[in-house]
C-alpha positions as CSV (number, residue, x, y, z in Angstrom):
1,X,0.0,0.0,0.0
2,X,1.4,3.4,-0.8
3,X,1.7,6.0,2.0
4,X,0.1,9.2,2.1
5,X,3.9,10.7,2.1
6,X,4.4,8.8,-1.0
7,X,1.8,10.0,-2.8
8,X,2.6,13.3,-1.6
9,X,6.2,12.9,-3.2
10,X,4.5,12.1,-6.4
11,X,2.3,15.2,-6.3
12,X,-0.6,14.1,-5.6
13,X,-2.2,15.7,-2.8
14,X,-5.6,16.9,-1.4
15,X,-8.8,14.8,-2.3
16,X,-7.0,12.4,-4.9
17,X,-4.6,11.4,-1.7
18,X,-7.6,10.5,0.2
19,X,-9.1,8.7,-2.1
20,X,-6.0,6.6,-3.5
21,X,-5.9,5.7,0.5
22,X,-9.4,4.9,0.6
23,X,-9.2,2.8,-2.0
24,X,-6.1,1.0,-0.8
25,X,-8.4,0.2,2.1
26,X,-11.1,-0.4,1.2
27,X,-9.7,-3.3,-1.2
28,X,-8.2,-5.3,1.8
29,X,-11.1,-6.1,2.5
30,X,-13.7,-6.3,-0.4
31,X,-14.0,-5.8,-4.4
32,X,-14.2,-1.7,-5.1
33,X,-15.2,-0.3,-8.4
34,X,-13.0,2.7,-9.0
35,X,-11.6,4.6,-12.7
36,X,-8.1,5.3,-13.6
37,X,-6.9,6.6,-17.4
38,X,-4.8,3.4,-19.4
39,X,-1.8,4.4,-21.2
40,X,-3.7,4.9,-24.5
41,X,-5.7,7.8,-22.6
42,X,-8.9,5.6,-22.6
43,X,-10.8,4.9,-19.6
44,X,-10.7,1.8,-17.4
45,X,-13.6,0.7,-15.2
46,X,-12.3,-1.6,-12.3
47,X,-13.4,-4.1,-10.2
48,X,-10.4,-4.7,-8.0
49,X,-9.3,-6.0,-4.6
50,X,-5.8,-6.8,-2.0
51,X,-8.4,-9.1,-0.3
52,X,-6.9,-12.5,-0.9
53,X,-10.2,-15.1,-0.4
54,X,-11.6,-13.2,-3.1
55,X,-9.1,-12.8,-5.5
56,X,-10.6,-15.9,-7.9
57,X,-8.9,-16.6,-11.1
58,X,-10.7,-17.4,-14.4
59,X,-11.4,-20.8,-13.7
60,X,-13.0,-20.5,-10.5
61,X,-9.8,-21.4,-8.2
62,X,-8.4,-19.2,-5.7
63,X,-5.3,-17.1,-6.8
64,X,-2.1,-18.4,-4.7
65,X,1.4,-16.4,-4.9
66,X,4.1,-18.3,-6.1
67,X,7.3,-17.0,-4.7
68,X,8.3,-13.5,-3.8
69,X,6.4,-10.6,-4.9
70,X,8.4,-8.1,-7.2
71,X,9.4,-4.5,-6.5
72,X,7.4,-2.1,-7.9
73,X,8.3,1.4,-8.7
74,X,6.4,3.8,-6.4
75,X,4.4,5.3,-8.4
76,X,2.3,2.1,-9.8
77,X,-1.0,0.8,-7.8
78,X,-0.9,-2.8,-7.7
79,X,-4.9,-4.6,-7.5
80,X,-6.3,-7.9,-8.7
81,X,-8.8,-7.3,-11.2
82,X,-12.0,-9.2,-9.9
83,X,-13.6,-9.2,-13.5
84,X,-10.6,-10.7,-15.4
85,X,-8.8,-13.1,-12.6
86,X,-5.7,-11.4,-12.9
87,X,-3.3,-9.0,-11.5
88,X,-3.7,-5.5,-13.0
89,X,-1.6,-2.5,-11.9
90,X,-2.3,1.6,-12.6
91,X,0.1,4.8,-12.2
92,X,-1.6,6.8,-8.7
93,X,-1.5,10.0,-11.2
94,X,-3.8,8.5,-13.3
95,X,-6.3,7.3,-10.9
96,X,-9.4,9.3,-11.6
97,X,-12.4,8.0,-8.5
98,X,-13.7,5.6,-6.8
99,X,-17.3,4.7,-8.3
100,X,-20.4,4.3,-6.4
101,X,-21.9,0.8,-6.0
């Protein structure tokens, strides 16, 4: 989970902080719909989660780690994507809301 310092060091600030760290949060725990902007400027409707029993791949099994977890650069927001069984990951400056269920 990113700090609110760390976030702060990447310029975001105010409201989006909050947010980001609401997010964060909020996914240990359940499945969150939320908006960031891809790469290609398009944008991406999630369903994601940190919240491991419900992190289900495509064919119905639970997603297990295999082996250490890679560094990530600090400005990348790592979920599991709920709707496609697989690990997805967004840049925090991109992140555009949470979405209400």
């Amino acid at each position: 989970m990113k700090t609110r310092e760390e976030l702060v060091n990447l310029g975001i600030e105010g409201f989006k902080a909050d947010e980001i760290m609401l997010l964060q949060e909020k996914m240990m725990e359940q499945a969150v719909k939320f908006q960031f902007k891809k790469k290609d400027g398009s944008i991406r409707d999630a369903v994601g989660t940190l919240c491991r029993k419900l992190m289900k791949q495509e064919d119905g099994t639970l997603w297990e780690p295999k082996g250490e977890s890679k560094p990530e650069p600090a400005t990348v927001i790592r979920f599991f994507d709920c709707e496609k069984g697989l690990w997805r990951c967004f840049t925090a400056t991109e992140f555009i809301g949470l979405v209400a269920a």
